[in-house]
C-alpha positions, 0 to 999 in steps of 0.5 A: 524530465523525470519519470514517476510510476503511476498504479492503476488497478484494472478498474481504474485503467478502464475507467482512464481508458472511458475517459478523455484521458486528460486527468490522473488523480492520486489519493491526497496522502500523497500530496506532501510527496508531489510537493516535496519532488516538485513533480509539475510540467514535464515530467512523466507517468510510467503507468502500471496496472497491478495485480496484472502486473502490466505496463499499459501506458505513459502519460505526458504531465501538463500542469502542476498538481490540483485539488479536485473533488468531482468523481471521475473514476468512480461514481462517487467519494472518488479517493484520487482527487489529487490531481494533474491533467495529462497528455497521454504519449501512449496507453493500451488496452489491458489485454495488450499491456506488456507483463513486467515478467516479459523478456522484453522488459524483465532482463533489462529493468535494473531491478528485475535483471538478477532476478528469477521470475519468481522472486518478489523482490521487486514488488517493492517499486510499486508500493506506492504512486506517484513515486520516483522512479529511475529514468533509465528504466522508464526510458526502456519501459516507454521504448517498448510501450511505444513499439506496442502501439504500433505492433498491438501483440497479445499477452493473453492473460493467465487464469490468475490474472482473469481471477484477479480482473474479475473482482466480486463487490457488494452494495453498501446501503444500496448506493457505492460498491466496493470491490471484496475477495472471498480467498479460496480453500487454498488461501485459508491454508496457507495464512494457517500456518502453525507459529514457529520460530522461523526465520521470518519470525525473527524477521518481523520483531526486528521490523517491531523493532524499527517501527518503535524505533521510528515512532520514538524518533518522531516524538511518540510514546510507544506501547508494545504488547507485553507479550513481546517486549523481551525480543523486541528490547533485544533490538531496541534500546528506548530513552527514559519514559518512551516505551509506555508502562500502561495505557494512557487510555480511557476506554472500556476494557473490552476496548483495551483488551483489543488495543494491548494485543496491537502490535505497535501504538503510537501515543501522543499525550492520551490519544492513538496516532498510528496502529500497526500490526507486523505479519509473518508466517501466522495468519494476516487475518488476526491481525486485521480483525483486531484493528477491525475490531478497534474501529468498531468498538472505537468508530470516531477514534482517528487513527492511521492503522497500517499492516506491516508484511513482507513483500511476498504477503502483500497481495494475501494482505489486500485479499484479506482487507477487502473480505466483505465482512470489512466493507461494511464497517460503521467507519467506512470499508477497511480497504480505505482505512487501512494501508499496507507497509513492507518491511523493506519500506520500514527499513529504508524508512529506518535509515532517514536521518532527519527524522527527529525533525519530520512528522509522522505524515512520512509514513504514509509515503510508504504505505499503500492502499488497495486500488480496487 
């Protein structure tokens, strides 16, 4: 038997909690990994609620993955059909979730225990679901849910999380709603910080250098802005002809003003394959707004477009995603079409050593979408 995490975003868990708690879905991104672990009968879901940080239940695995279209979790273009009907051992209200920070569980996970409660470090196990997780940790994980059913103590929710329960939305064309974040004065601050050639920054060419490392790997053609190529060629040493010169694009030049700026193409032949825009100390905005404004001048394009920050930015990353001026792009709301990717992700992902013989889909193992 193996263990395997399982994200809910609280909107989620209270829907599964609604419901007769028989079905748990994933995005189909994910359906070469369930195929590849072979996750079927047996096994099992730790589940998880983010932005909360909670464990809130364990959910026994009764058949092997299907394809199923019919909304359960929202009221239409549910995103997690990929599906398995489950048997739930345990699954709590949010309020009586157990907080990964708890000294119940964070002196004991082997990935918390040398840590200080206000590391990130860790963030990195729930970049993504269903996902591998240790058994021994899953095994102390569901000792503990277990006891919390019968006990049912409190952990009372923090004015952080009550901020983060309560999602704005808007109404799209008088139909779907989507989750959006207006961040505060605060939250403008800090993603305006003045550029400098920090540590973090120095950090973020190396992770340039590793997505175009990969990308040449996997058989693509690389395009970096001209802007960074001495630093990142620091760190890189392409082969003859990978690392594109001109575009092989035909756009208009608005259009390629916006796609020269990106920070990492992947070309095949004449056609974008993945986007990625690696964050650091300067705003996370700017980078989004440029592959916004790429699906928007670009609607039919279809290109895998991700933001590549580190783990301590991931929250900032989503907070900006989901701003209502991107839940209403032609395209469809930014936060479906655009993933989140750590950098300690695109290092591990760097380490693969058959990745002359995958395809590019092995990103999208590592990349993480809002759950709102």
């Amino acid at each position: 038997m193996n263990y395997y995490i399982d994200l809910f975003s609280p909107e989620t868990a209270k829907a599964f909690s609604k419901s007769n708690q028989t079905i748990s879905g994933f995005r189909i991104s994910r359906k070469t990994y369930v195929e590849n672990q072979n996750i079927g009968v047996g096994d099992r879901f730790i589940c998880y609620c983010t932005r909360i940080q909670r464990f809130i239940g364990v959910l026994e695995i009764m058949t092997s993955s299907f394809i199923d279209n019919t909304p359960i979790f929202t009221k239409d273009n549910d995103p997690f059909n990929l599906r398995f009907k489950v048997k739930t051992i345990v699954w709590l209200p949010l309020e009586k979730g157990i907080p990964i920070h708890s000294d119940i569980l964070w002196d004991k996970l082997s990935f918390t225990k040398k840590l200080s409660k206000d590391s990130n470090k860790w963030t990195y196990m729930v970049f993504s679901s269903p996902r591998l997780w240790p058994k021994e940790d899953c095994e102390i994980i569901e000792e503990k849910l277990l006891e919390q059913s019968k006990k049912l103590k409190d952990y009372p929710f923090t004015e952080n999380d009550e901020k983060k329960l309560k999602p704005a939305k808007i109404r799209i064309n008088g139909k779907k709603e989507i989750s959006v974040s207006v961040p505060d004065d605060e939250d403008e601050k800090e993603l305006k910080i003045k550029q400098t050639k920090t540590k973090e920054q120095r950090e973020s060419i190396i992770v340039q250098s590793k997505l175009a490392e990969i990308g040449e790997k996997l058989g693509f053609k690389i395009w970096l802005p001209r802007a960074d190529r001495t630093r990142v060629l620091e760190n890189w040493q392409p082969n003859p002809d990978a690392l594109l010169e001109d575009l092989p694009l035909v756009f208009d030049e608005t259009t390629l003003k916006t796609i020269r700026n990106i920070d990492i193409l992947w070309i095949k032949r004449r056609s974008i394959v993945r986007a990625f825009e690696v964050e650091d100390t300067t705003s996370i905005y700017s980078g989004i707004l440029r592959m916004a404004d790429l699906l928007s001048l670009q609607p039919m394009l279809d290109i895998k477009i991700h933001i590549v920050a580190p783990e301590s930015r991931r929250d900032a990353v989503f907070q900006q995603i989901t701003r209502p001026v991107f839940a209403v792009m032609e395209k469809g709301p930014l936060s479906e079409l655009c993933s989140y990717i750590s950098y300690d992700s695109i290092f591990e992902l760097a380490k693969e050593k058959r990745l002359e013989h995958m395809t590019d889909t092995i990103v999208d193992e590592y990349s993480e979408y809002s759950e709102d």
